[in-house]
N, C-alpha and C positions, 0 to 999 in steps of 0.2 A: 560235722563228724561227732557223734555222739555212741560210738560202740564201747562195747564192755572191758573192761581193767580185767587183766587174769593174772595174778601172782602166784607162785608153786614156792614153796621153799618147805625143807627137808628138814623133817623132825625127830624126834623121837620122844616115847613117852615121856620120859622126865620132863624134856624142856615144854611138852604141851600141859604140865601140871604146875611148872613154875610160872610161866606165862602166865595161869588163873590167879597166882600171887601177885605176879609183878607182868602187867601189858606190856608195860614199857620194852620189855627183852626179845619182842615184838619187833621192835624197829631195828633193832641190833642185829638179829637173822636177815629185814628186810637189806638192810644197807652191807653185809659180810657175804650176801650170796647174789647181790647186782639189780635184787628188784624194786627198791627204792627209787633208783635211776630209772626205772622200765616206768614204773608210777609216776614220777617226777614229767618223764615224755608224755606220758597218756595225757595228765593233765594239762600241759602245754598246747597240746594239739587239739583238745575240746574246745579254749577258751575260743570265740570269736571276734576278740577285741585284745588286740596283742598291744594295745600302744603302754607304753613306759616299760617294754622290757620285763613282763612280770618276770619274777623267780620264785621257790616256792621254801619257804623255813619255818623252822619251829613243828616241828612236824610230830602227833604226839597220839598215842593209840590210849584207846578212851573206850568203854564198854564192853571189853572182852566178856565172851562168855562161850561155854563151850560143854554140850552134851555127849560124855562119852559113851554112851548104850547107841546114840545116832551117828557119833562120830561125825556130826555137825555142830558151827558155832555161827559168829556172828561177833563185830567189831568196826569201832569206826576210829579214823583215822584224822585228826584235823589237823589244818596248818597255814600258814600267812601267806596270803600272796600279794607280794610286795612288788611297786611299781617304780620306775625313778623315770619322771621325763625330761628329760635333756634342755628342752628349747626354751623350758622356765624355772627349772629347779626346783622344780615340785616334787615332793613323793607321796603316795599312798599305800596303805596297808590295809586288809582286811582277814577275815581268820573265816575258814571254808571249811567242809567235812567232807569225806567220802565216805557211806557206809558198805562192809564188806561181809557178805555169807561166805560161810569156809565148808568142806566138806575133808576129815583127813585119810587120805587114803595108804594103807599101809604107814610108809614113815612121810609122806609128803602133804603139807598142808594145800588144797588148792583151794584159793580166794576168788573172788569173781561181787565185783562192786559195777554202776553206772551213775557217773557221774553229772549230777545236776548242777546247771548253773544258775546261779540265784541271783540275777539282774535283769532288767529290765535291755531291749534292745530293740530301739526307734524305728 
């Protein structure tokens, strides 16, 4: 399974002009209008090696950028996916990115990233 991430969340200009200030208030809209979690599944369901439980934190918006003559932008998203396996008490951590083109239409941002995984698989 490797299909496209689509996030929508509902803007308006102010907050698409702070945003270029501050990314971070980015994840603040993702996580107050449910699609954080929508993201959170996406990524779950691409990995093909589900062993130790990944979960996904630390989650942090990094190269906002946004043209508003095109009313297009562009952003990526990183964050840890963290493993704990059971039967040895082992954990792993690793820090991943998803990059996202936005398009804002009227007051709604919609996102649309595809998610690469960067391992190797025997």
């Amino acid at each position: 399974m490797n299909e496209v991430s689509e996030i929508n969340i509902n803007l308006n200009d102010v907050v698409i002009q702070k945003l270029l200030a501050t990314p971070a208030l980015l994840l603040e809209e993702l996580q107050a209008q449910g699609q954080l979690a929508h993201l959170k599944t996406y990524l779950f369901a691409t990995l093909s090696n589900k062993d130790g439980g990944p979960t996904y934190t630390n989650f942090q918006v990094k190269n906002f950028s946004y043209t508003k003559e095109h009313n297009k932008g562009k952003f990526r998203i990183s964050f840890d996916i963290e493993r704990t396996y059971c039967c040895s008490d082992m954990e792993s951590s690793r820090t991943d990115y998803i990059d996202f083109d936005f398009q804002v239409v009227d007051t709604v941002l919609n996102a649309q990233a595809k998610y690469f995984i960067w391992e190797l698989s025997n």
